[in-house]
SELUMPA-242228 format. One record per residue (C-alpha): residue in three letters; x, y, z. Coordinates in pm, whole numbers, padded with zeros to 5 digits, always signed. Layout:
<sites>
ALAXYZ;...
</sites>
This chain:
<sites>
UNK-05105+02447-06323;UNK-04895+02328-06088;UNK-05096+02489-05788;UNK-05402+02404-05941;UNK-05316+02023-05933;UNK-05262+02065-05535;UNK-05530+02235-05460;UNK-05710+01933-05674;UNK-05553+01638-05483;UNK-05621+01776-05178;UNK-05992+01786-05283;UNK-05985+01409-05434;UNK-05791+01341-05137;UNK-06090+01437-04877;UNK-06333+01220-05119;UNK-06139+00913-05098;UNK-06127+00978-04765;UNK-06456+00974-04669;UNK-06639+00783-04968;UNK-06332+00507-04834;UNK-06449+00509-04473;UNK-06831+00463-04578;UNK-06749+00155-04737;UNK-06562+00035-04482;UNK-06738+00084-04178;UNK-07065-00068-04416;UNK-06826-00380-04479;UNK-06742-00424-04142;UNK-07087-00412-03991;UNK-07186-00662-04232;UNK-06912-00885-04128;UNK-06973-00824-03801;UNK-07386-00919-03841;UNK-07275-01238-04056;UNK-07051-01398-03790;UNK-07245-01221-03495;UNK-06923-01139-03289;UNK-06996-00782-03153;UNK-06909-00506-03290;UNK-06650-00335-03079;UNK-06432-00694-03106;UNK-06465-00638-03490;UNK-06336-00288-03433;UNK-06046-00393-03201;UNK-05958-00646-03456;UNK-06006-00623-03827;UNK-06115-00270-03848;UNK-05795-00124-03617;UNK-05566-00358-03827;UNK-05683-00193-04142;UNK-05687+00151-04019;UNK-05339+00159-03880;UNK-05159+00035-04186;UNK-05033+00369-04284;UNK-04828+00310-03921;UNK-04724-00012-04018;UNK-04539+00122-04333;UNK-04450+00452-04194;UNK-04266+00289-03884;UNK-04109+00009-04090;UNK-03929+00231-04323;UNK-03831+00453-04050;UNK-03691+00156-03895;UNK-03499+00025-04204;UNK-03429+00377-04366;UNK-03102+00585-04196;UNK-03111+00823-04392;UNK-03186+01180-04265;UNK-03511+01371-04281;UNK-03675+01696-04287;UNK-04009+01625-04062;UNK-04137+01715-03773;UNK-04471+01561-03650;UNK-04682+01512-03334;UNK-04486+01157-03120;UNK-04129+01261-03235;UNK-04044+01597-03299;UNK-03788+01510-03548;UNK-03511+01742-03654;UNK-03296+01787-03964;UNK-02974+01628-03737;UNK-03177+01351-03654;UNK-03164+00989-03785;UNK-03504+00852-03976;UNK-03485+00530-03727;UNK-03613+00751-03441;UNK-03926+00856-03615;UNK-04036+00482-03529;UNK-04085+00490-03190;UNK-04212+00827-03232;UNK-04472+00717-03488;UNK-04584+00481-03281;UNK-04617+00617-02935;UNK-04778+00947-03134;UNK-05033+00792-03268;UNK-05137+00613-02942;UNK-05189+01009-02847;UNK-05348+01120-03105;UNK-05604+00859-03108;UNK-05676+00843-02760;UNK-05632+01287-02649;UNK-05819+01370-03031;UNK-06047+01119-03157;UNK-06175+00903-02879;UNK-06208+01282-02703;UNK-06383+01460-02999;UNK-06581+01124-03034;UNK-06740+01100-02681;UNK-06774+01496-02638;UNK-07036+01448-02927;UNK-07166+01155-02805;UNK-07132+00998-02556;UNK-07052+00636-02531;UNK-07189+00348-02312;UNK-06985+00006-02281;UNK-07008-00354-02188;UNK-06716-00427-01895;UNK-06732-00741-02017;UNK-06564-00715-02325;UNK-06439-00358-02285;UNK-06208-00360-01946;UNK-05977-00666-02067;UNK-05861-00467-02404;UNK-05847-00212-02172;UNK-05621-00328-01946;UNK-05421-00476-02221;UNK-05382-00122-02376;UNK-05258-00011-02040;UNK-05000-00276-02020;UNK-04919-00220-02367;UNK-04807+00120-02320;UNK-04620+00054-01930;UNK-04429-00253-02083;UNK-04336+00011-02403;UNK-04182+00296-02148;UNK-04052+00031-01891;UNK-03848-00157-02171;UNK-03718+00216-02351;UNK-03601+00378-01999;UNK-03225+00288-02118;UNK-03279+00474-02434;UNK-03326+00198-02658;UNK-03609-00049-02687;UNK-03432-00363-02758;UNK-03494-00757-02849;UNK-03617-00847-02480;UNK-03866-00583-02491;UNK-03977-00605-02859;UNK-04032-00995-02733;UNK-04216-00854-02422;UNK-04462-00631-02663;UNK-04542-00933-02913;UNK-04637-01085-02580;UNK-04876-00865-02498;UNK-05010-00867-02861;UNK-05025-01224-02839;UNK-05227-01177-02549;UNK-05413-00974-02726;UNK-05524-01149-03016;UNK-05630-01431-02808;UNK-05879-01197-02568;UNK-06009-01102-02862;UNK-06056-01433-03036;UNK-06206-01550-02695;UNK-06467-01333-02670;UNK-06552-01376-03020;UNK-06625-01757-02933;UNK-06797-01643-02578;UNK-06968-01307-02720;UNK-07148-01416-03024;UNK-07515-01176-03024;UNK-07673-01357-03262;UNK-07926-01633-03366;UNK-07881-01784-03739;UNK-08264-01631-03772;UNK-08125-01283-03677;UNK-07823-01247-03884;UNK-07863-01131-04250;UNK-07900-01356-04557;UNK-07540-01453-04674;UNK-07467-01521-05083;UNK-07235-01481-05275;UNK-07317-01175-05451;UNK-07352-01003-05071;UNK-07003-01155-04955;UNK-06816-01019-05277;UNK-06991-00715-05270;UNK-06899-00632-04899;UNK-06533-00794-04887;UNK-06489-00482-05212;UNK-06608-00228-04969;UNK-06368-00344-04668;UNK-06065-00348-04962;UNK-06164-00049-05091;UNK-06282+00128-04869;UNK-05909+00086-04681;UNK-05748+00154-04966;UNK-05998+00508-05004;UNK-05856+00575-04656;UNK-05511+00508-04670;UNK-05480+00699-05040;UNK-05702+00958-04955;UNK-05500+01016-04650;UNK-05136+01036-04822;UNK-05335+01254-05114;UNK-05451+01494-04785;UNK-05133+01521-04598;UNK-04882+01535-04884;UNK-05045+01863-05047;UNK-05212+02018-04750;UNK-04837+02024-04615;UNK-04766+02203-04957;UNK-05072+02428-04945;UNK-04958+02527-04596;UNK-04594+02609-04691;UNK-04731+02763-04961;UNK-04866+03034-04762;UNK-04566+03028-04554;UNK-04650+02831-04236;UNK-04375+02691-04081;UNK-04279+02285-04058;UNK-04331+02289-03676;UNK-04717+02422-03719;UNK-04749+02180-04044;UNK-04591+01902-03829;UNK-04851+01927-03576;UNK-05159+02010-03711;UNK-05211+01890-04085;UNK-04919+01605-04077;UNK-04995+01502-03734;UNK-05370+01449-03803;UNK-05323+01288-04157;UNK-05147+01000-04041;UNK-05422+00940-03797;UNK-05691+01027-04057;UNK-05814+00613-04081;UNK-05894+00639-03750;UNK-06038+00941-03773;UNK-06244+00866-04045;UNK-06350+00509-03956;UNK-06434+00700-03544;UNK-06688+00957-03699;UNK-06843+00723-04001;UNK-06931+00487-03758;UNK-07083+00698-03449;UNK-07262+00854-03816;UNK-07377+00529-03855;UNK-07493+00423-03523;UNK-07201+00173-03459;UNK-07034+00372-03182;UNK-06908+00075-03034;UNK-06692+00011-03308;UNK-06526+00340-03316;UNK-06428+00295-02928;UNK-06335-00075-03061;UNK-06098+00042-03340;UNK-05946+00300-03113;UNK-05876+00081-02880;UNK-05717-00181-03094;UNK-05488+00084-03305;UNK-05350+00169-03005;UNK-05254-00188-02893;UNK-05113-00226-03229;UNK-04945+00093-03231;UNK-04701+00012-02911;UNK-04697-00361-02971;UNK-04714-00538-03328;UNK-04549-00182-03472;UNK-04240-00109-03280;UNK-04156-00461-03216;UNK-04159-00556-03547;UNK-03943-00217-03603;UNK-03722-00351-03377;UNK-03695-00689-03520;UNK-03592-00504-03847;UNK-03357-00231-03713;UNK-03172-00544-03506;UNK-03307-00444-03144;UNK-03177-00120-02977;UNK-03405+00092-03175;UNK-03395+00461-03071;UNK-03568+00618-02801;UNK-03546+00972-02742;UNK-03530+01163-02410;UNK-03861+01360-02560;UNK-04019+01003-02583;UNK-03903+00910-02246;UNK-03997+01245-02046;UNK-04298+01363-02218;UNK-04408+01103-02483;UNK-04468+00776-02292;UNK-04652+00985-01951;UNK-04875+01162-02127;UNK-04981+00816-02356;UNK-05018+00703-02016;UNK-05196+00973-01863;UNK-05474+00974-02130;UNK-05471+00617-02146;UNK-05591+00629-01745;UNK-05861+00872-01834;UNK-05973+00685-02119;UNK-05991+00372-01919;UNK-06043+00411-01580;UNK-06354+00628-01527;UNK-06520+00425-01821;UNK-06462+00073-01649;UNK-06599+00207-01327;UNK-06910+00426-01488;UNK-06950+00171-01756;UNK-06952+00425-02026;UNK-06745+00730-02142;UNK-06828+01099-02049;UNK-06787+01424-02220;UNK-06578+01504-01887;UNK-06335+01244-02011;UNK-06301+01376-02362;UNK-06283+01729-02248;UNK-05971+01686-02008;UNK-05780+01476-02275;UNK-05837+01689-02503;UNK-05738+01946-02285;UNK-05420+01756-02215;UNK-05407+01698-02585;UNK-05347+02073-02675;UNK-05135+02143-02364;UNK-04870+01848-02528;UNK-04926+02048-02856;UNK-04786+02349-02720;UNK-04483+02187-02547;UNK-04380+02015-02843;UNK-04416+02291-03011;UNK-04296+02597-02829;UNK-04166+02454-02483;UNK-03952+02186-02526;UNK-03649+02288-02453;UNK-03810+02438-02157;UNK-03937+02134-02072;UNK-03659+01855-02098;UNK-03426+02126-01922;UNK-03656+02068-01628;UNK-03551+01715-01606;UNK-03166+01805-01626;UNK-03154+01730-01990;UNK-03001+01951-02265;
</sites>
């Protein structure tokens, strides 16, 4: 019985999942036709917000909870010695990679993606200092109240782009946009609530009993941690990336990715910071291999697609190439690895 029940939450766990993300990539399209602000501005905003509230939680606990854990996942590699409090960096800084080196890869080697500089290369090059400011202010080993200040900065910054270009970007004539009553406006703000909360369920349903499944059938924590555990807290974004390149809204999915990511290394680990009392824990993993290769696949996401206005299936194939060569580091060659840089 007991197996049985995994086996079925795992199932219900993949319908939430993607019933959740039809709803609300529908919801947001609708929201974004109503007000007509573009669509990649309401993926950077709303939609990203929504999608990285597993993070949010995740982080936040890790910051407030000492207590030790058994998990390993993708961003911090985190052993049984190890506090809980450094999974929040890790968390956050991992997700930024998995985002960017899986899904924005996997995304644009199906399809790939044309842009508007206009309103892409400023997120961009927020993202960019989003993730420099992040390694810059953690090179001690702790990220601490000046540089959790520094990262709500560049949120700030952030938000405001964003609610600039809404004001400057608007695509739409009254005439164009669709008719707006209240049955419409209830109906779609349910799918955006529910449709997150389809996601974010669906998602804990996935990765709590596909980790079980797994050790069930005796894979190890390290394999789980990476694969199953590292995708399923990246799963909203995930989801919410192929529903709306499905749907035609591809500008959305770069929009959301784009956004998470800002949110991931700003809002996230300063507000972990905030809570732990500033010198939050940053390991020598995040420092030596964590923080470059966010950077690295940051450039490739960025640069090439500012200068060729769109993105390439050359660009997802190298990150994802880069993607899998981190997996196997983390994985197999760490050691190996930090002993190259005289660490232990």
């Amino acid at each position: 019985m007991g197996n049985f029940l995994m086996y079925f939450l795992f199932v219900l766990g993949i319908i939430f999942i993607v019933k959740g993300g039809d709803w609300f990539v529908d919801g947001a399209v609708w929201a974004a036709e109503v007000t007509g602000i573009p669509k990649f501005i309401v993926g950077a905003t709303v939609v990203s917000i929504a999608t990285t509230l597993p993070e949010i939680i995740v982080s936040t606990i890790a910051a407030v909870d000492g207590h030790k854990i058994l998990v390993s996942r993708v961003g911090d590699y985190i052993a049984a010695s190890q506090d809980k409090v450094g999974m929040a960096i890790g968390n956050g800084i991992g997700s930024v990679i998995c985002n960017t080196a899986m899904i924005l890869a996997v995304s644009i080697i199906f399809l790939p993606i044309p842009i508007e500089r206009k309103s892409f290369a400023p997120k961009a090059i927020l993202l960019l200092a989003s993730v420099t400011v992040l390694f810059l202010f953690s090179l001690s080993g702790s990220l601490s109240l000046i540089g959790a200040f520094a990262l709500i900065l560049v949120f700030a910054v952030y938000i405001y782009e964003n609610i600039r270009s809404a004001k400057s970007d608007v695509t739409q004539s009254d005439s164009e946009r669709p008719e707006v009553n209240k049955k419409s406006v209830i109906d779609n703000i349910l799918r955006i609530v529910v449709g997150a909360a389809g996601i974010v369920v669906g998602s804990q349903l996935l990765v709590n009993n596909g980790s079980r499944i797994a050790a069930f059938f005796g894979v190890s924590e390290a394999v789980i941690g990476v694969t199953i555990v590292a995708v399923g807290t990246s799963l909203p974004e995930l989801v919410t990336a192929i529903t709306a390149i499905v749907k035609k809204q591809s500008s959305m999915s770069v929009g959301n990715v784009i956004g998470a990511n800002v949110i991931d290394t700003t809002l996230i680990l300063a507000v972990c910071s905030f809570v732990y009392g500033g010198k939050l824990p940053v390991s020598a993993q995040n420092i030596y291999l964590d923080f470059p290769v966010a950077i690295i696949v940051s450039l490739i996401a960025v640069v090439p697609t500012v200068i060729r206005r769109k993105f390439s299936r050359v660009q997802g194939v190298v990150m994802l190439a880069v993607y899998i060569l981190y997996l196997v580091i983390v994985v197999g060659g760490l050691g190996s690895y930090l002993s190259f840089f005289g660490i232990s």
